[in-house]
N, C-alpha and C positions, 0 to 999 in steps of 0.2 A: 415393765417400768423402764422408762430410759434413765439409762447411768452410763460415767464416764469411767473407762477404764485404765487409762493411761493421759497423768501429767505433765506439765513440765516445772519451773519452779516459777510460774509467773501465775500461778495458781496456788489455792490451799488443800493439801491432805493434812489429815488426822497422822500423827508422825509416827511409826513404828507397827500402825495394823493398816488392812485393807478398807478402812472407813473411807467413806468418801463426805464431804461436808454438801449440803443441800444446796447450796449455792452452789451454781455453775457457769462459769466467765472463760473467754479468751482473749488474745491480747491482741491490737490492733492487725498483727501479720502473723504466720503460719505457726501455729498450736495446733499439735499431735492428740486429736480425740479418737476414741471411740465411744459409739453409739448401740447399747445390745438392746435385743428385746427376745425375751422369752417366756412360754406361758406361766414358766414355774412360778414369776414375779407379779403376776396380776394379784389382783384384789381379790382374794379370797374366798369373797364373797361371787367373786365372777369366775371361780375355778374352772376348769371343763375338765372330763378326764380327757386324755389324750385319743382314744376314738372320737369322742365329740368334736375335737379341732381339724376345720378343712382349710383353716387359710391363716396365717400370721403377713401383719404388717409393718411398720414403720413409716411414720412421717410426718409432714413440720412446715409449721406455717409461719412464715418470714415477717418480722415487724411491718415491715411496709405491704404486706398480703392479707386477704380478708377471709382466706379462705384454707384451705390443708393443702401440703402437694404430698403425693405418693417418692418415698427415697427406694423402698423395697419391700417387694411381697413372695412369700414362699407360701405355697400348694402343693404338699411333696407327693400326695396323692391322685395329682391330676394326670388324666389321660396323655394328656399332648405335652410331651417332653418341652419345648420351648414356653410351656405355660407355666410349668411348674418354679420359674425362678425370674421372676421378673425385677430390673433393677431400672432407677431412672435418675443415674448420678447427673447432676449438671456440665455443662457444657465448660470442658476448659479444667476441672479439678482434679486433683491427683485424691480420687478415693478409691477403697479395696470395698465388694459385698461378702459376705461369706454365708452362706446356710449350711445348718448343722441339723440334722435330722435322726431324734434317737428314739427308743421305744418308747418313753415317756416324757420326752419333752423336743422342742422344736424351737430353733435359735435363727434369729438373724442379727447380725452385730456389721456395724457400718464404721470403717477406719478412715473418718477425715484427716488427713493427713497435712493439711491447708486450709483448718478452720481459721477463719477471721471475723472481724465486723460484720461482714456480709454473711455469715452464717447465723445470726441473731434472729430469737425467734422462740416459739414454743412448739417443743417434740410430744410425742405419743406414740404410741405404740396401739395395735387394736388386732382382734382374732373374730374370725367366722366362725359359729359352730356347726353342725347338720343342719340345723333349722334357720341356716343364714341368717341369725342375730350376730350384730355385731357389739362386741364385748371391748370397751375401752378401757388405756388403763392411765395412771393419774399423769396429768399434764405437765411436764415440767420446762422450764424456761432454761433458756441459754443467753445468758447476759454478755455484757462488753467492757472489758478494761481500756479506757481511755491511755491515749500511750503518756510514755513519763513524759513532765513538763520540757518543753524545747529553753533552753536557757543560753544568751548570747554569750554571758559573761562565767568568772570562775570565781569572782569575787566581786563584793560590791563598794567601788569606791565613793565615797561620797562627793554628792554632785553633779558624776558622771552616767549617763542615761545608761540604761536596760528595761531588757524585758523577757515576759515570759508566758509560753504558749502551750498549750491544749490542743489536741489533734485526737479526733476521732473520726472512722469511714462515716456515712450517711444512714441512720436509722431512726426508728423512731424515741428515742432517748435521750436523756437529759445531759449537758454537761455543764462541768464547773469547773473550777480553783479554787482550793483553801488553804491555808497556812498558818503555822502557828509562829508565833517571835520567838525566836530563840534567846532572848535576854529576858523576857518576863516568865517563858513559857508560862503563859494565859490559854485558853482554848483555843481551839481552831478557828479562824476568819473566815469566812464565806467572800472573797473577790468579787466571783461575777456567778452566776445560774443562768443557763440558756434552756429552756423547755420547746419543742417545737409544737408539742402535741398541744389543741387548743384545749381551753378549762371549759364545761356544755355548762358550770354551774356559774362561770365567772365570764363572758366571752372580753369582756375589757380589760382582761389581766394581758398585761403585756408578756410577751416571750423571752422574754433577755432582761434578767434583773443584773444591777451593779452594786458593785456596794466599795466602790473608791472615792470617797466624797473628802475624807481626810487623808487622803495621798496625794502625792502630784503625779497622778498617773491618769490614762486614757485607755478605756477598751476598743480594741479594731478586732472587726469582724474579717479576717483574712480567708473565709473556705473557701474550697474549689467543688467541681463537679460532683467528686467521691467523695471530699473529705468535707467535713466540720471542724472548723479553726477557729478560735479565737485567740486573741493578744493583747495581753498588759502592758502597755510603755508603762516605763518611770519614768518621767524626763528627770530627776534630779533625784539620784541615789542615795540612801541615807541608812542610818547604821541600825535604824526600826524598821528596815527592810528585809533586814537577816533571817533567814529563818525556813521551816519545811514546808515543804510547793509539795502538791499532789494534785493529780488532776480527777475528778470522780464521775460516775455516769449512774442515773438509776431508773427505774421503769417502774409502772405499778401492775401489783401484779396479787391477784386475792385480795382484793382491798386495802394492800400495804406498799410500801415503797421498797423496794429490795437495793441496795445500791452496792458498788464494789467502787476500787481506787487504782488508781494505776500505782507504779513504784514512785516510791517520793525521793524529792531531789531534796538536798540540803544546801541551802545559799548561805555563806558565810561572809562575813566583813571585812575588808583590807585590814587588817588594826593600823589604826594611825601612830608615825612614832613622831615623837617631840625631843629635842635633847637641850632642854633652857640654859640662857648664860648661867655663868655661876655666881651664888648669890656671895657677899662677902659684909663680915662684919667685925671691925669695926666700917663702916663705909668710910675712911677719909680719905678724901679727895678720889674718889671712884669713879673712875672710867668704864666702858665695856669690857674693857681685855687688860688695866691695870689698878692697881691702885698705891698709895703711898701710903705707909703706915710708919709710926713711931718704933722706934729699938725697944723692946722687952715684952709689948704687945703682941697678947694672945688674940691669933689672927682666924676665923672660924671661914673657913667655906661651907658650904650646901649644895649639891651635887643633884638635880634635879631630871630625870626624865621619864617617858611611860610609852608604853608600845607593847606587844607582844609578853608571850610568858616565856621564859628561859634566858630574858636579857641578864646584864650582870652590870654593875660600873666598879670600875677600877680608876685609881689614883697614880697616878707620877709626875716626877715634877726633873725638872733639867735646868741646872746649874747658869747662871751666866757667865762663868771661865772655867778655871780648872780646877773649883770648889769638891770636895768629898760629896756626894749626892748623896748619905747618908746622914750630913751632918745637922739636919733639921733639930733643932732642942722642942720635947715636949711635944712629940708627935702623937696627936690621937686619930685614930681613923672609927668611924662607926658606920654600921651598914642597917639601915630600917630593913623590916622586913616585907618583900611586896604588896600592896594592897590594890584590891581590886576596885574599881572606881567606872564612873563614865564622864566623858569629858561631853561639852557643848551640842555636839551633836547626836548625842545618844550613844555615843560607840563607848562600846566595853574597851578597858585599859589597863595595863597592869602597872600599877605608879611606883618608881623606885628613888629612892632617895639615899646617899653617900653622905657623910661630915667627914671635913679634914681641920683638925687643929693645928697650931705650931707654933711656937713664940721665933716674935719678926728678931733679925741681928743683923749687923751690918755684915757678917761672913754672910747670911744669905741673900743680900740685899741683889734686887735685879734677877730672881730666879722667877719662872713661870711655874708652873703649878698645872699638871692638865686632868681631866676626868674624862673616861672614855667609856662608851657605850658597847660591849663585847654581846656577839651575839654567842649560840649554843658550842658552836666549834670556834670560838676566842677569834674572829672574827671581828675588829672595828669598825661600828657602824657610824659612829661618831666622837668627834672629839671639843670641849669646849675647853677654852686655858685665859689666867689670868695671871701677870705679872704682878709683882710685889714689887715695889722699890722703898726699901728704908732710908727715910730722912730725919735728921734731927730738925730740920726747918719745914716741918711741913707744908704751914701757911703760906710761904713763900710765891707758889705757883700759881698762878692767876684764873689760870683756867681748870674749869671741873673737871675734861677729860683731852684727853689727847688724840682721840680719832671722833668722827661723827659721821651718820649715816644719812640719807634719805627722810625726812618727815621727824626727824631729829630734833632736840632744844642744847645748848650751851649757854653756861655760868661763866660769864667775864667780873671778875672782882679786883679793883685796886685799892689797896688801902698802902698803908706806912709800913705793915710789919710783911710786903712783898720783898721790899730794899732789905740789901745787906746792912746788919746791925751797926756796922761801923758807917754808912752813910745818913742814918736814921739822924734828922735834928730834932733840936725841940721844938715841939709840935706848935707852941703857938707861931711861930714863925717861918712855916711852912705856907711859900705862895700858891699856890696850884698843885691840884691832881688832876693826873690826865692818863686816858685808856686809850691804846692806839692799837691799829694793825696794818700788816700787809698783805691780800691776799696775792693769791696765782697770778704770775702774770701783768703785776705792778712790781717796781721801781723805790718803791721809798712809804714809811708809812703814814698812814691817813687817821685821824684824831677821830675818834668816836665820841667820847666825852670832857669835857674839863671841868674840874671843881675848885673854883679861886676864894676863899672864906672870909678874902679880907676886903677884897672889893665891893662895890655896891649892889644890892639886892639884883638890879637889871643885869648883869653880868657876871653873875657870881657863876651859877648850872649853866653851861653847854653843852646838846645833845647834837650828835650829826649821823640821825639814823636816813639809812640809804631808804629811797623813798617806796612804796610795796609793801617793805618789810614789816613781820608783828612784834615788834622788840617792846621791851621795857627797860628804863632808864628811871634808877632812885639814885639819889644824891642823898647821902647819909649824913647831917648837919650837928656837930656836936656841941652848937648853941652855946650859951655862958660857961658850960660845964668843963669845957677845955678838954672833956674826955676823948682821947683819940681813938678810941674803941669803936668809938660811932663816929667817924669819921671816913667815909667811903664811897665810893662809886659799884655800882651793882648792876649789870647790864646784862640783860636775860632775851638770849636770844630765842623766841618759842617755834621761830621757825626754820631751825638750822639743818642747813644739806649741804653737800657736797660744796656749793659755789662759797661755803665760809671758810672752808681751808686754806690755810696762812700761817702766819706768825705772830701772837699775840702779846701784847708787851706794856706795863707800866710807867709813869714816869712822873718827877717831879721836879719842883724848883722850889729853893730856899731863897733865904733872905737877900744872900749876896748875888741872887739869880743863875746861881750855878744849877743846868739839870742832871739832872741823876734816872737811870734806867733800870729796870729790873733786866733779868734773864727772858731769853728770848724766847719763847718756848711753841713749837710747832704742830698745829691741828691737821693731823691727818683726813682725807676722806677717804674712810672703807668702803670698800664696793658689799653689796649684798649675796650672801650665799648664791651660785651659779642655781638660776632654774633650768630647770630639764624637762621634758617631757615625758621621761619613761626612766625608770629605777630598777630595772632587771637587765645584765648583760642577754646580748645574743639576739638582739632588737636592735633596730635602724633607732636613731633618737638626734636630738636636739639640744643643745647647752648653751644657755648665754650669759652673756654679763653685760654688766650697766656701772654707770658710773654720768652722775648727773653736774660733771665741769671738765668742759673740753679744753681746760687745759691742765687737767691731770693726765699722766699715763694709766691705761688698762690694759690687763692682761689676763690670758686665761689660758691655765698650768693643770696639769693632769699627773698624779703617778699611782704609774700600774701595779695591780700585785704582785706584790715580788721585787720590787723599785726600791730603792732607798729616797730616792729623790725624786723633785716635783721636774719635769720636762714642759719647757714653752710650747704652747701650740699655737699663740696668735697674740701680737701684740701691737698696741695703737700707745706712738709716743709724739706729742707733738715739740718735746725740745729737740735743741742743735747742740750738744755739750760735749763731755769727755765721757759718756755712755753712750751719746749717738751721731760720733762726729758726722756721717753724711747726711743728718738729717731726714732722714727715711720716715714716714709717720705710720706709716702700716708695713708689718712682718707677719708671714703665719710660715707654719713650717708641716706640713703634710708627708705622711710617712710614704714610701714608696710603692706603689699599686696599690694604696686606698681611694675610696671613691667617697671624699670629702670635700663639701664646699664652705669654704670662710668667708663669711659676710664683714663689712665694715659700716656702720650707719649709724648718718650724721657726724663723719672723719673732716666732712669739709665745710664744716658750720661754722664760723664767726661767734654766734650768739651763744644761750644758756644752754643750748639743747644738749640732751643726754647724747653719751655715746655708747654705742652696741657694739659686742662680738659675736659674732650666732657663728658657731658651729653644729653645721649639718651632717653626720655620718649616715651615708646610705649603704653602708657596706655591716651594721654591726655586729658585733661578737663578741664570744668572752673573753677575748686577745682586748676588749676595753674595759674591764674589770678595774674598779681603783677608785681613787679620789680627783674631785675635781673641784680647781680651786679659784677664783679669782683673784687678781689684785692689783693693786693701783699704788700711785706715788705721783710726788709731784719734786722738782727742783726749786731750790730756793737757794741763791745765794752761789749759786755752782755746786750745790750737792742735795744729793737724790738721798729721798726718806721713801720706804715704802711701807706697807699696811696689807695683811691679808684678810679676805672674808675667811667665815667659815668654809669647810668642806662639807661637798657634796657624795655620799656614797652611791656606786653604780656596781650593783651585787650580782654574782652570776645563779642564774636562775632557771636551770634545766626541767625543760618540761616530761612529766613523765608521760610513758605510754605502755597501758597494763592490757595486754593482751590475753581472752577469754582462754579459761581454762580446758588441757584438755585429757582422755583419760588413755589408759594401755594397758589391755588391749582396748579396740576401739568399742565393741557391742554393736549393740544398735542406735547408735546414737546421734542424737540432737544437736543443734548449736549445745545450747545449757544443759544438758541430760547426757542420762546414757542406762542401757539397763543390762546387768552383768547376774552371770550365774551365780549361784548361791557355793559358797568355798573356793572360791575363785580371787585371787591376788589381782587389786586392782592397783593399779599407780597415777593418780593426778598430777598432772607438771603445768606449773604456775610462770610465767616468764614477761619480766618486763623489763623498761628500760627508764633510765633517770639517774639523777644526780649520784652521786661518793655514800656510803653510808647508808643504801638504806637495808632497812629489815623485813622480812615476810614473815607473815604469822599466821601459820593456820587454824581454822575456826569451823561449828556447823553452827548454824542455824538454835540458837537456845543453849549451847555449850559453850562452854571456854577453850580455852586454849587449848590443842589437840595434840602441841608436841611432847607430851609425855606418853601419851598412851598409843599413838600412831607412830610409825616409821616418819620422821620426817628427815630430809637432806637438802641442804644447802651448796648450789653448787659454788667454787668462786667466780668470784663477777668478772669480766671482761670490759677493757676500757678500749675507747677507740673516739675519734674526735669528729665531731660532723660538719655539716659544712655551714657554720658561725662559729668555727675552732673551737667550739665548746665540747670539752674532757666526759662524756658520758659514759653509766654503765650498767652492762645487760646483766640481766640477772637470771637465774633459774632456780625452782624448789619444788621439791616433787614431794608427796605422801603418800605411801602404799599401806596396804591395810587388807582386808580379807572380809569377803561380802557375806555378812550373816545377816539372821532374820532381824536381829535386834539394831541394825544400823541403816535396815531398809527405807528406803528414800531421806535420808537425808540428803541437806543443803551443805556441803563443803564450801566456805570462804578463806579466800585467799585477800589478807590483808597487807597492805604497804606502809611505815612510817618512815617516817625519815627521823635522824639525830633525838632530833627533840619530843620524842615519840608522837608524834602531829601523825592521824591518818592521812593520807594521800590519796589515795585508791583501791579499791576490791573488785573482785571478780568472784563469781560464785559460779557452783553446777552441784547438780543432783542426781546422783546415783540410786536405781531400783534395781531391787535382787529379784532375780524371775528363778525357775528350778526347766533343765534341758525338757520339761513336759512340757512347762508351760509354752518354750520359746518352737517347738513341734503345732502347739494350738494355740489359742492365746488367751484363754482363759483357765488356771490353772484351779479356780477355789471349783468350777464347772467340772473340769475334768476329773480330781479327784470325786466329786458328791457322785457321777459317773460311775468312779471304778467302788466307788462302796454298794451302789447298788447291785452292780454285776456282782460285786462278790457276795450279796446277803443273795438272789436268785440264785446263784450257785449252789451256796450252801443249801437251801430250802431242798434243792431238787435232788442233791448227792445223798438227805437226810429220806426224802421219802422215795429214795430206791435202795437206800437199807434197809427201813422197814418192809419193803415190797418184796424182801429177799429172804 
């Protein structure tokens, strides 16, 4: 009967006995078999005694062969010395023959040493007796583990394409893809099934079934000459893409389908993080990054964002002089606790949510307030902050916010109770209201609206909305009723960006035609969070900024870890004032021996068009670790207001590299194996390299954690910097242990987490206990049934020559 006597771990044993599982597979490249056949194992029914046997064989007909090929035949009895051991290993492989020849049995056992693909096929074994019958014994296959999935990426970010691929040598066998979602875990998917062999009950069944009709993905047939390939594109990556890839092969065989899997990969999902402005309530007069609120008013934030598991948000707020930063009245802070959730594209999230109370006072008046996003090692990954300003005059302010973005709306409102109370007449005798501004780049301001109540209906509303524009213009009429409450100009601008930045302002005229002006108050345009192309230091990357009115200034400011303060890297000013007497419109400032280039576009445009800063680092590293920020400002009047975006985090992000385990002493051993004497001190040393923090944990195969009951040691880690300056470090962890029967072939894993106990990487190998007989011959359970014979003959013969005495 053929059987295999030696594994590796890319295979299954029975754990802890010499069982071997009926299935039998190798793995695309060289797997350690051996091949035995001896009479003792035939069918019992075909026993022979051992005089009756003149010949043993072995051999095996290859999926793509119609026919048996002879591997080896032993004759120990034949006359002609050169006949008696015939071997017919193929051309080109590292295999060993051996024949064993004893009183009662006759052995030939075959050590492929470089079985592959190409060794696929069904073995037998077969014997002559005296009367040249030949006596077979049961047939058994040797199948093929398709290799693990080829995967371009390490995560999947949504949007962005990947794929993944199937490789098998050329035989007659089926291959495929399946995977199960790791957010539903539902059952296994079926991708694609490729059968080569045709169906004689079906001939119109096609060979290559798909089953991607609801993905946005394509199967390409990539093989070569030796190999069977196929490949999944995603064109667009999504967060129901996640999940375990195995690739599988199966043959039929007795009327059934026998199938095996390669190792499965695990595809996992960027998690997306979000960090939302902060929410504020009471809303008066609320802007993005302020608001104005009443003295005694309990003032509520909500602290909003989701990403990953072990984020945290923290509260602080910073004074606007040389206030106590303790002296908040009626501080409540509350912390939800995280919930898991999936945001719009199906990605898993872990949502976290902060409250900060506080009652508003004119000592804290003008303080900010910020919320920040702390990763596992306190770490800021983001920060969102919103000013307070307390007023006893709320109303006063015209405008709803003081900065505006891109695709933006603003609230222009003038009524009566804008004006200081000591200017306020009586209302019926109030000639005109009127909403004015000045933006960038003008001289003097321009009338948007006027509202005259006494004049005749024709001339009463005048609107002077710039032409393009999507405004709305209500004239608030307070008719007989004299009510001055409804009294008002209301001007809603639904499509406000950058080009509305200026100076927005109120104004009226009484009876005696005196005007009167409110406060003058100035709309900034924020630039938009810097996009980037890549969010891990140690990487070449991209940074820009925008800002949609060229005659605002933009900039774009960085600080590193470790910095207290934000450093200029590139700046576009197009004034001449007491910030830029030479007039200069483009600055950038490039550190010395980097290999960075600073674009400027559309610096010399007249018209609406946006302006750019793109910075190019081709040189990057974790020397750019830090925040990066834009910002803009504009002059008005001979004095410069400026406005930040958000910040952008750039994380450093060291790639690991877990190097396959190995053992001491060596044995005989495999990449992934090795086979050591029985009482014998073995020691595994585990060694990689990667970020600050991480841990190894040893494991086998169906057990837990090994470091109590094994020796394990930790060496300390070793830092050194590579070349992207990035702080990496080596690690080593060794397990020793003592090789007994009950630990025989185990699977030792070597695990990697980092901080936030996240697996990273393993490395696994498999240890088999042999006894110094076995490692003399190679079959130890053979040797001993051997020496028990010998010793029951002995005894028999020692018994009836005392009785003969």
């Amino acid at each position: 009967m053929f059987s295999i006597l030696l594994w590796t771990q890319l295979v299954w044993i029975v754990s802890g006995t010499d069982k071997i599982l009926s299935l039998y597979a190798v793995n695309p490249y060289s797997t350690r078999l051996a091949a035995s056949c001896a009479t003792g194992t035939f069918d019992p029914r075909e026993q022979a005694t051992p005089e009756n046997i003149t010949t043993l064989a072995l051999e095996r007909k290859l999926a793509n062969q119609a026919a048996y090929t002879l591997l080896g035949k032993f004759t120990p009895d034949d006359p002609v010395e050169e006949n008696r051991r015939i071997t017919n290993i193929p051309e080109g492989r590292n295999w060993q023959i051996k024949f064993y020849a004893f009183y009662w049995d006759i052995i030939i056992r075959i050590f492929m040493n470089d079985a592959n693909h190409t060794d696929v096929g069904e073995y037998r074994c077969y014997f002559l007796d005296t009367n040249k019958s030949v006596h077979y014994s049961i047939i058994e296959p040797l199948l093929a583990i398709p290799s693990q999935p080829t995967i371009n990426v390490t995560k999947i970010r949504v949007g962005d394409p990947f794929y993944i691929q199937c490789d098998m040598f050329r035989h007659m066998a089926t291959l495929s893809l399946r995977t199960v979602n790791v957010r539903s875990n539902f059952g296994f998917i079926l991708l694609f099934y490729y059968d080569p062999i045709p169906d004689v009950h079906n001939p119109q069944r096609p060979s290559l079934f798909t089953n991607l009709q609801q993905r946005d993905a394509q199967l390409l047939n990539v093989s070569t000459e030796s190999m069977v390939s196929f490949r999944v594109e995603f064109k667009h990556g999504s967060c129901s893409d996640g999940g375990l890839y195995h690739c599988l092969s199966d043959i039929s065989w007795g009327g059934a389908r026998l199938t095996v899997q390669s190792v499965s990969v695990t595809l996992s999902n960027e998690e997306p993080f979000l960090h939302l402005p902060l929410e504020v309530y009471p809303p008066e007069h609320k802007g993005p990054i302020f608001s104005v609120q009443a003295e005694g008013t309990m003032v509520n934030f909500t602290c909003t964002a989701h990403g990953s598991i072990g984020l945290s948000l923290q509260w602080s707020w910073v004074p606007s002089g040389n206030e106590d930063g303790n002296s908040i009245e009626k501080q409540i802070i509350l912390d939800a606790p995280p919930n898991d959730t999936f945001d719009s594209n199906l990605c898993k999230i872990v949502l976290y949510k902060s409250y900060l109370s506080y009652q508003a006072a004119n000592e804290n008046s003008g303080w900010t307030f910020i919320c920040s996003v702390l990763d596992g090692n306190a770490n800021v990954l983001s920060k969102q902050e919103h000013k307070v300003i307390i007023n006893a005059s709320i109303g006063r302010i015209p405008v709803d916010k003081f900065v505006i973005m891109p695709m933006d709306t603003l609230e222009f409102e003038c009524n009566i109770y804008k004006f200081n109370p000591e200017d306020y007449p009586e209302f019926p005798y109030v000639i005109s209201l009127g909403a004015e501004r000045m933006l960038l780049g003008e001289d003097k301001y321009n009338l948007l609206a006027r509202f005259s109540p006494t004049i005749t209906e024709k001339y009463r509303r005048v609107s002077n909305i710039p032409p393009g524009r999507s405004w709305n213009v209500n004239f608030l009429d307070p008719g007989p009723k004299d009510n001055e409450d409804e009294f008002k100009i209301v001007i809603s601008l639904n499509d406000a960006s950058h080009r509305d930045a200026g100076q927005y302002r109120c104004n009226y005229i009484d009876p005696e035609y005196r005007r009167y002006y409110t406060e003058e108050y100035t709309v900034l345009p924020k630039p938009a969070r810097p996009s980037i192309n890549y969010l891990g230091a140690g990487q070449n990357f991209i940074v820009k900024c925008d800002i949609f009115n060229p005659l605002a200034v933009l900039a774009l400011v960085r600080k590193l870890d470790g910095d207290t303060d934000f450093i200029e890297v590139a700046k576009y000013d197009p004034y001449t004032d007491t910030d830029n007497p030479e007039g200069i419109r483009t600055q950038k400032s490039v550190p010395p021996g980097r290999d960075w280039t600073i674009d400027f576009i559309g610096t010399n445009s007249t018209s609406d068009d946006n302006i750019t800063i793109r910075l190019t680092v081709n040189d990057g590293g974790c020397a750019d670790a830090g925040e990066y920020m834009c910002m803009s400002g504009i002059s008005l009047n001979k004095e410069r207001k400026y406005v930040n975006s958000d910040t952008i985090k750039i994380v450093k992000k060291i790639p690991i590299r877990h190097d396959p385990i190995t053992s001491d002493p060596l044995g005989s051993q495999g990449m992934f194996s090795t086979e050591q004497d029985l009482g014998r001190m073995v020691t595994l040393t585990c060694t990689f390299e990667g970020e600050h923090n991480l841990q190894p944990v040893w494991s086998a195969l169906n057990l837990q954690d090994l470091s109590a009951s094994f020796n394990v040691t930790n060496s300390q880690p070793k830092q050194s910097l590579d070349d992207k300056n990035c702080m990496k470090s080596s690690y080593k962890s060794q397990l020793s242990y003592i090789v007994a029967p009950e630990n025989d072939g185990w699977t030792f894993i070597c695990s990697v987490y980092n901080e936030g106990n996240r697996l990273l990487s393993r490395a696994l190998y498999t240890v088999f206990s042999i006894t110094r007989e076995t490692a003399r011959s190679t079959n130890s359970a053979e040797r001993s049934e051997v020496n028990r014979k010998c010793f029951a003959v002995t005894a028999v013969l020692i018994l009836l020559f005392v009785l003969l005495i």
